[in-house]
N, C-alpha and C positions, 0 to 999 in steps of 0.2 A: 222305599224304592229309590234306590239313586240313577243318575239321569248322567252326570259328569263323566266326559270320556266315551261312550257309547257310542257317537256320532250325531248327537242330536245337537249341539254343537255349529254342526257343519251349516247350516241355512235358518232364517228365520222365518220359513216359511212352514218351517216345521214342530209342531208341539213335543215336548219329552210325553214318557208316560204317567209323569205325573204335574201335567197342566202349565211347563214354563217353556217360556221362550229363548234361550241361553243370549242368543243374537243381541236381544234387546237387553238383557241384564249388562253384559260385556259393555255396552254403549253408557250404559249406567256407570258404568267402571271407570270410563275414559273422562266422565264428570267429577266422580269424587277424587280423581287424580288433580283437577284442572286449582286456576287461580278459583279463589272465592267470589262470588257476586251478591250483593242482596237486595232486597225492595224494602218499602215503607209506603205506607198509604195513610195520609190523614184526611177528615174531610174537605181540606182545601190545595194539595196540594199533593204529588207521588216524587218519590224519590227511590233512585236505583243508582247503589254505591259500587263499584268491583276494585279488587286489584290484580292490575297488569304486569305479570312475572316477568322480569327482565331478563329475558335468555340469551342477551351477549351484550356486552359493551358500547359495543359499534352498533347499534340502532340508533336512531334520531327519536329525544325526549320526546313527548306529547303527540308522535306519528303512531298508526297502528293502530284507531281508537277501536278498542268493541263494545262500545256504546253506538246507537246509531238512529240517526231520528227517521221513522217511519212518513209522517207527516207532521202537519203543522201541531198538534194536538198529541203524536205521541211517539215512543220509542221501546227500543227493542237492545237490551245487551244478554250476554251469555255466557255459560259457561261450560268448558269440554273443547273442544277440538277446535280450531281458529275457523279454519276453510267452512267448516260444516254451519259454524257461526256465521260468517259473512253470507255464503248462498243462501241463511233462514233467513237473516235482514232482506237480502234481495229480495225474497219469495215475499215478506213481508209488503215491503214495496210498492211490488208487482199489485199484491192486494187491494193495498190502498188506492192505487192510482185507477183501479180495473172499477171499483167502488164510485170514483168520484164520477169518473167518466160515464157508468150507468143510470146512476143517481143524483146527480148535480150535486151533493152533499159528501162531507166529512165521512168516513166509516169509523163506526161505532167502535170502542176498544174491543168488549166482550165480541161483536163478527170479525174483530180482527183478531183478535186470539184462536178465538172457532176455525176459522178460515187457517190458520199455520197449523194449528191441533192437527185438522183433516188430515191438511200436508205431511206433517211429519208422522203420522202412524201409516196414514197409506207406505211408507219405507218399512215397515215391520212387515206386508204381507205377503211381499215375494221376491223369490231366492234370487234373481238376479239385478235386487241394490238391497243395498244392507241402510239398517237405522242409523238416524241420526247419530253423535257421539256431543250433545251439547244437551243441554236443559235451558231453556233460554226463557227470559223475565218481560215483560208487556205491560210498562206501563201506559197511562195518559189521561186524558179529560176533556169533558166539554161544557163550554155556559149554553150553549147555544140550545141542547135537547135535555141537559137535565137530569144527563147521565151524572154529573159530579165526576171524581175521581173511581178510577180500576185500577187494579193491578193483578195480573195470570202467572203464576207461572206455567211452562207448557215443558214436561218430560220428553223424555228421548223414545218412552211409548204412546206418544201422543195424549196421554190423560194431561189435563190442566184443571187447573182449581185458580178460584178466587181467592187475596192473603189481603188482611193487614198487614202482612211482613212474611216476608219467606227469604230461604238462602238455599245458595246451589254452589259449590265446589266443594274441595277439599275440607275447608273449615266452614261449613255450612251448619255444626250443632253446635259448634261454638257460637256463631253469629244466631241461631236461633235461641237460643239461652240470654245472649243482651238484649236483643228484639223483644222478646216475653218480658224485659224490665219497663218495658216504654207504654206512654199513655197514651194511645195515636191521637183520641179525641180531643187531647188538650195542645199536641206540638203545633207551635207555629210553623212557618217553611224551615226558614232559619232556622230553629230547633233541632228540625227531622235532617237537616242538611249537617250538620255539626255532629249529632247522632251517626247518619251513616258513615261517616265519614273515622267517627272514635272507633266505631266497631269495627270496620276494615283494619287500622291499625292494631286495637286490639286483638284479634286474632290471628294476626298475622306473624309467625315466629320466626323470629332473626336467628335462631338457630340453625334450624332446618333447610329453611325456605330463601327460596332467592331475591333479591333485590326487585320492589315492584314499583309500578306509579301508582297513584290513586286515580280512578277517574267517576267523574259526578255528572248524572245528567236529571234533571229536574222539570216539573211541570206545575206553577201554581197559578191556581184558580183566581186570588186575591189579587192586590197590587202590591202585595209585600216585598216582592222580588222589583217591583218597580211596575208602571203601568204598562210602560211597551214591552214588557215581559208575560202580560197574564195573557195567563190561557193557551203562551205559547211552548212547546217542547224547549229548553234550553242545555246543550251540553257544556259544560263549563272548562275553561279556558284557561290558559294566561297567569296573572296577578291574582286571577280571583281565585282559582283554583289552589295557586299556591300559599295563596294564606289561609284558606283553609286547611289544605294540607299538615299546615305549620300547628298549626290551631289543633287539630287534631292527633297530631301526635305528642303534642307536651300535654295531651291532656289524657289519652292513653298511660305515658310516662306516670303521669303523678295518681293516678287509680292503682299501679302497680304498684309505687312504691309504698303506697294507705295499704295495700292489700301484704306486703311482707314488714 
């Protein structure tokens, strides 16, 4: 039985007759259209790579991040729709801040995943807002309880799962196919930073696709990244950013050319 065109279509508060929600797949659409994002999780350390499609000229380099730090311990970027992204970081936010202030403590990654999850499927159940149009990634860490490292991603039907490595946009089974290469229990930070960073390159087609920036944001457990670094969310910047940038695409380059 097909379902397409009938008008089940119209709301997603309404089921086809055979058990799908159109509303929330469509939303799903507007993600594998979008730039690529992906996570990494080692035991010391989470890393979440994207690239940022350059849709005009005239924007200002390094502005517009969609990476975004939640709190001290973690962050949230995305992929699909910009706005729908920015309102999840806020609602992320909102969480964390609602958390500390009840609890005198950090919130947990897994209740802050949980807690956006809620958020974003309650927009699947009725007809007057429509689902998100973003899949959006949750990393973070803590020394303090023992959690170690998480990483969620959370869909545009509010299901989320826990990843060593996931990917969300358009080349997201690209980036799953180099992620299934990697050892998470053995990368250093450094490693898994260098990593994300080759595979955003890597699957990103100068053919097709438009002119992107890379953006990196990080969270390691150790003092690898330096002492007044650990334990805290870092989005990376500047010099730093650009030399890995550099880093990672002549080394993309020279895999291709091994490869023809």
């Amino acid at each position: 039985m097909t379902s397409i065109g009938t008008g089940y279509d119209l709301s997603n508060s309404t089921f086809s007759p055979d058990g799908r929600v159109f509303q929330v797949e469509y939303a799903g659409k507007a993600v594998e259209n979008a730039g690529t994002t992906i996570g990494l999780r080692t035991p010391t350390c989470v890393v979440i790579a994207l690239e940022k499609l350059i849709t005009s000229k005239l924007l200002v380099p390094g502005k517009n991040s969609r990476i975004g730090t939640v709190d001290r311990h973690a962050g949230v970027a995305s992929s699909g729709l910009v706005p729908d992204g920015k309102h999840l970081l806020g609602r992320a936010r909102d969480e964390a801040a609602n958390w500390r202030k009840t609890y005198k403590i950090p919130i947990g990654v897994h209740a802050l995943a949980d807690r956006m999850a809620s958020y974003v499927q309650a927009y699947t159940l009725y007809s007057s807002v429509r689902p998100f149009g973003v899949s959006a990634i949750v990393g973070g860490g803590s020394l303090d309880d023992g959690e170690g490292t998480k990483l969620y991603m959370i869909e545009p039907s509010g299901a989320y799962y826990g990843y060593r490595g996931c990917s969300a946009g358009k080349g997201r089974q690209l980036a799953k196919n180099e992620l299934e290469k990697l050892d998470f229990d053995r990368l250093t930070a450094k490693e898994a930073i260098a990593h994300a960073a080759r595979i955003i390159h890597t699957i990103h087609d100068e053919a097709k696709d438009k002119e992107f920036e890379l953006e990196l944001g990080y969270i390691c457990l150790d003092d690898e990244m330096g002492e007044d670094k650990k334990g805290i969310w870092q989005t990376m910047s500047g010099d730093e950013l650009a030399r890995i940038d550099t880093e990672a695409r002549e080394a993309a380059e020279a895999a291709d050319e091994m490869e023809e």
